[in-house]
N, C-alpha and C positions, 0 to 999 in steps of 0.2 A: 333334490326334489322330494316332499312328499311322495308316500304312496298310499294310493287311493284303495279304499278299504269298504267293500259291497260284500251286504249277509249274504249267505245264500238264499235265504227265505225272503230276499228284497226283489223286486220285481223293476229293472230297470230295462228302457224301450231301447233296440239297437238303437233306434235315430235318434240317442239322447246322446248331447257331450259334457262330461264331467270333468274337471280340471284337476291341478296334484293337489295330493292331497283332501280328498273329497270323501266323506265319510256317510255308507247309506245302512241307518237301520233294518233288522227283522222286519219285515210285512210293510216296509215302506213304496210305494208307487212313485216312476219316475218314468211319465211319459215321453211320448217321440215329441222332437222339437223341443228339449229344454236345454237348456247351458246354463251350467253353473261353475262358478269360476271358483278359482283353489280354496279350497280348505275350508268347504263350505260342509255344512253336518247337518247328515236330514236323520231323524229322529226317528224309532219305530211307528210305524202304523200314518207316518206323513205324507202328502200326497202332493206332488208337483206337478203340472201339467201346462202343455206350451200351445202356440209358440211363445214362449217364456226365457228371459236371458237375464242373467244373474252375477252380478257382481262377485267378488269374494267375500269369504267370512262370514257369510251369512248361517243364521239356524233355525231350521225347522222343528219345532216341535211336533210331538205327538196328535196324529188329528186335527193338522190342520191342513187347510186344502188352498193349493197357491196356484193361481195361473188357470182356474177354472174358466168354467164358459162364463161369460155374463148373466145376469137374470134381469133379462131381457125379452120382451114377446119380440120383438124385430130383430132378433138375432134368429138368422136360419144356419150356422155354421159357418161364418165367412173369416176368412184369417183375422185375425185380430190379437192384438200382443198384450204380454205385459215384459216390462223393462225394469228391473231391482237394480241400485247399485250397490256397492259394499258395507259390510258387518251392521247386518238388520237381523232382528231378531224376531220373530212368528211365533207367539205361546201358543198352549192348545187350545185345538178349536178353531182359529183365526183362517177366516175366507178370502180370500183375493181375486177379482175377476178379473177377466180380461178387457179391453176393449169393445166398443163395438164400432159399426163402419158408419154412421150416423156422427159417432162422436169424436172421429180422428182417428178411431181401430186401436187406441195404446192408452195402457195405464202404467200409468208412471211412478215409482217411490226409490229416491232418493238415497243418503248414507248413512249408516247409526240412527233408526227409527228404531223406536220400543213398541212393539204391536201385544198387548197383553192378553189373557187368555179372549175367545169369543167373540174378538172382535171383525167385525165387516169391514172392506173394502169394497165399494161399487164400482162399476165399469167405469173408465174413462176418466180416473180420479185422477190427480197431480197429485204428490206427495209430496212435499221438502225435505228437508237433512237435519236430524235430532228432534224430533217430534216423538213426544209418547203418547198414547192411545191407552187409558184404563181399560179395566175389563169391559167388556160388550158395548165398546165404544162402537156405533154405525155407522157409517158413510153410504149415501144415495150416490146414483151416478152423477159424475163431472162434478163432481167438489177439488175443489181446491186449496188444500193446506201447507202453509207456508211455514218455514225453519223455526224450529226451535218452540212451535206452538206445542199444545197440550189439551186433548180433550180427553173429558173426565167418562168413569164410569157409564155406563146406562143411558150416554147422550145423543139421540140420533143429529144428525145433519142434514138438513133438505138437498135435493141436488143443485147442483149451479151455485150454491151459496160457497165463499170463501172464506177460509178463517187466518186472519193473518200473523206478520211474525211474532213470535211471543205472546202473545194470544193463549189464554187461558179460560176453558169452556171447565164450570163446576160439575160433579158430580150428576147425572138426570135431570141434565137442561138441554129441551127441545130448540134446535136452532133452525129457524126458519129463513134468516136473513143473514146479509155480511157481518164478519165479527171482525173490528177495527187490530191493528197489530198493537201489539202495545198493551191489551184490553183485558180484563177478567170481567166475563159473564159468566151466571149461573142464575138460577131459576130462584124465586122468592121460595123461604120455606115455610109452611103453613102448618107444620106438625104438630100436635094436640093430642094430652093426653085427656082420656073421657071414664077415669076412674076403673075398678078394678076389674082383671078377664074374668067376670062373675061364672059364665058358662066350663070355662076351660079350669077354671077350678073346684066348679063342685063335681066336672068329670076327674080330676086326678083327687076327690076324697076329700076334700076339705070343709070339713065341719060347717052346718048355720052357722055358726057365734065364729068360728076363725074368720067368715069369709064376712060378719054382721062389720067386727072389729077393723080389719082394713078397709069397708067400705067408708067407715068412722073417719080415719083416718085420711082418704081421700078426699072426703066430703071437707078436712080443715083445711088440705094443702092445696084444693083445685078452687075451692068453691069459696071460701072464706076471706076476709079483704085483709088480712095478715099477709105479710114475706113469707119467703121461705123457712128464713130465721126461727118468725115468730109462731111459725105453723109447727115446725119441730119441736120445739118447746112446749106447748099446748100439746099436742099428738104424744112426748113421754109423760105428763103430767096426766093424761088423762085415760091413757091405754098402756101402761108402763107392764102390764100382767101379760101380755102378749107377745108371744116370739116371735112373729108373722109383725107383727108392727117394728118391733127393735131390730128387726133385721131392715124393713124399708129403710126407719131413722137411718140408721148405720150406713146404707148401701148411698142414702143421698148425702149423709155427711162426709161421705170420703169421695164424692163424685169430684171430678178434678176441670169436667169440659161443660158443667153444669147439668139438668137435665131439663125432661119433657115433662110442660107444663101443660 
């Protein structure tokens, strides 16, 4: 067996059970009521609170808060759980709540989830088994996420809405409704480029005439009914004296994912 290895500077609750092998950082909190099972590694300054029961192999990162109350106005204190199974992963930052008594009292996740930095779990959530979660991925309460899905970055989740298996939520797309398994959603992108940071550069120094010369130059590549092509070719042909310009040329002839038009 493992032997289980507590800072001195970690704060863990008598009425906590730790299993072998159990590894608790400097400045870590590890409330009464929690279980965690072998060879589980909470991280400095992480924070685990129950009643909360825990699979193995799990990791806690730094500052991230697991097994909290719910954010809930109808929660006045009443037991309510969360349930982890084995080796999930918690970056920093990443919230977890509890249940509430309203919604069954139990939040639920699953085996081998990737929870990356920031990200929320709401009360009363279901979680599946290998599902990753982008940074500041959000979950409302009573969501429902099934194996093997994937929600992007900056996406919240409405409550009660499901997202199913394999199921692929893009990058900062609002999900209001069920997302089909099988499915990639993500939000239309509308991004537009509106010519040059006129203000932000004559704050860091940049000349009338440097800043006259790329507005020149904006004005072929945004405004003009030329390609891209045809616009870089005009824009060295007719601003070739300019370093501010031979650097845009340059930056978009070697762009590889295209750019903002």
């Amino acid at each position: 067996m493992s032997k289980t290895e507590i800072h001195p500077q970690a704060s863990v609750s008598p009425e906590a059970m730790l299993g072998d092998g159990v590894s608790v950082g400097a400045f870590a909190v590890i409330g009464p009521h929690v279980h965690l099972g072998d060879e589980c590694k909470v991280h400095s300054h992480a924070v685990i609170q129950g009643p909360s029961k825990f699979g193995a192999k799990n990791i806690f990162h730094s500052f991230s808060t697991v097994g909290g109350d719910p954010q809930d106005l109808t929660f006045h204190g009443e037991r309510t759980e969360l349930i982890v199974g084995d080796g999930n992963t918690f970056r920093e930052g990443v919230t977890v709540s509890r249940g509430t008594k309203k919604g069954g009292g139990v939040t639920k996740i699953g085996n081998d989830n990737l929870f990356m930095a920031y990200t929320h779990i709401g009360h009363d959530t279901a979680i599946g088994s290998h599902t990753i979660f982008a940074n500041a991925a959000t979950l409302a309460g009573h969501v429902t996420i099934e194996d093997h899905a994937t929600v992007g970055a900056l996406s919240p989740v409405h409550q009660f809405c499901r997202v199913g298996r394999y199921a692929y939520i893009g990058a900062c797309t609002v999900i209001t409704q069920d997302v089909p398994p099988f499915s990639r959603v993500v939000t239309e992108r509308e991004t537009k480029s509106f010519g040059i940071n006129a203000i932000g550069l004559e704050r860091k120094g940049f000349s009338e005439e440097r800043r006259k010369n790329l507005q020149k130059a904006f004005r072929l590549l945004l405004r003009s009914k030329m390609n891209t092509s045809q616009a870089l070719a005009k824009i060295r042909e007719q601003l070739a004296d300019s370093a501010d310009v031979i650097e845009l040329v340059q930056f978009i002839e070697t762009a590889e994912r295209g750019i903002v038009k």
